[in-house]
C-alpha positions as CSV (number, residue, x, y, z in Angstrom):
1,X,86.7,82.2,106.9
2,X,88.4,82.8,110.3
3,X,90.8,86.2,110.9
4,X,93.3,83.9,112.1
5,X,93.5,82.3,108.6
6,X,93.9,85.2,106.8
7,X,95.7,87.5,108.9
8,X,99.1,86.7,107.5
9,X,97.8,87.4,104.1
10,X,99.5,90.2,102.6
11,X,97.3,93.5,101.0
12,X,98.3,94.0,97.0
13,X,97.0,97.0,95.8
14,X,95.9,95.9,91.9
15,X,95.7,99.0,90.3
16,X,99.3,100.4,91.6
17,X,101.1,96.6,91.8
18,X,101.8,97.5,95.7
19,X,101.7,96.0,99.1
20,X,100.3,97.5,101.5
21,X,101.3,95.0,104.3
22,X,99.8,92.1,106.2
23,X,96.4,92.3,107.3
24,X,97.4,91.6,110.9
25,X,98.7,95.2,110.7
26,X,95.8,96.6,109.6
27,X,92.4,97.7,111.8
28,X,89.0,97.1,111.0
29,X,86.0,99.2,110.4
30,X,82.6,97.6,111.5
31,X,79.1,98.0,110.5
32,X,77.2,98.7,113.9
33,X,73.9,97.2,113.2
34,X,75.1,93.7,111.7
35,X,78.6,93.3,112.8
36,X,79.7,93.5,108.8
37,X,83.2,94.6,107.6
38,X,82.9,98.0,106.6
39,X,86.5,98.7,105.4
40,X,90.4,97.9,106.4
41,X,92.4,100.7,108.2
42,X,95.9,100.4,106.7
43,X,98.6,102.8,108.7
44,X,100.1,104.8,105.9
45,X,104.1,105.6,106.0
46,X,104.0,109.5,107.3
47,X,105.8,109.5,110.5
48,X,109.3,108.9,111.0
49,X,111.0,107.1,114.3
50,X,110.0,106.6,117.1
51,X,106.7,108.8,117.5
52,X,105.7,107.3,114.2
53,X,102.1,105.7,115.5
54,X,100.9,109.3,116.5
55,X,101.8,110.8,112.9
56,X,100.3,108.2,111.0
57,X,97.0,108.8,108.6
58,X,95.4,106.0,108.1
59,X,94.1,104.5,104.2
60,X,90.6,103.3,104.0
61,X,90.0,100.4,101.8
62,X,86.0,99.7,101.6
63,X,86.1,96.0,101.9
64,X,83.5,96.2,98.4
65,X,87.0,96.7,97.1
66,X,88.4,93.5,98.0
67,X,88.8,92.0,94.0
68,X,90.0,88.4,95.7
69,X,91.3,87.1,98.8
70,X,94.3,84.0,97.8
71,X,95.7,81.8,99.2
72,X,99.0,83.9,99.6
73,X,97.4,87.7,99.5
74,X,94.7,89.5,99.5
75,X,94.0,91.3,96.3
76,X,92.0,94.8,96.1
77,X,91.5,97.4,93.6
78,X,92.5,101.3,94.8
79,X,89.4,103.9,93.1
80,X,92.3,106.1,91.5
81,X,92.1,109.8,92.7
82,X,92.4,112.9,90.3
């Protein structure tokens, strides 16, 4: 599967029933050795206007939590935090 056919896929969070966006606005992590997809780099919604980028934290999603990828989203399940 190519980037470019996924890209416009949008991220549904399973476990909350949210989106998280499109992957084209995502980053990705990388495994050095193989060139695997470690995890997605999701900008989260701190920062306000327009110095928004640089007060941004970013959400890691392992990729190992990637439940299904569809035809119209892709579909992952959050590890819920205590």
């Amino acid at each position: 599967m190519r980037l470019s056919e996924i890209g416009s896929k949008e991220i549904v969070d399973l476990s909350k029933g949210s989106s998280l966006g499109q992957l084209w606005d995502t980053e990705l992590l990388f495994e050095r050795k193989n060139g695997a997809i470690k995890a997605v780099l999701i900008p989260g919604e701190c920062g306000k206007g327009p110095f928004k980028r640089a007060q941004e934290q970013w959400i890691q999603l392992p990729w190992s939590n990637i439940v299904k990828i569809g035809e119209d989203m892709i579909i992952f399940k959050s590890e819920e935090l205590d």
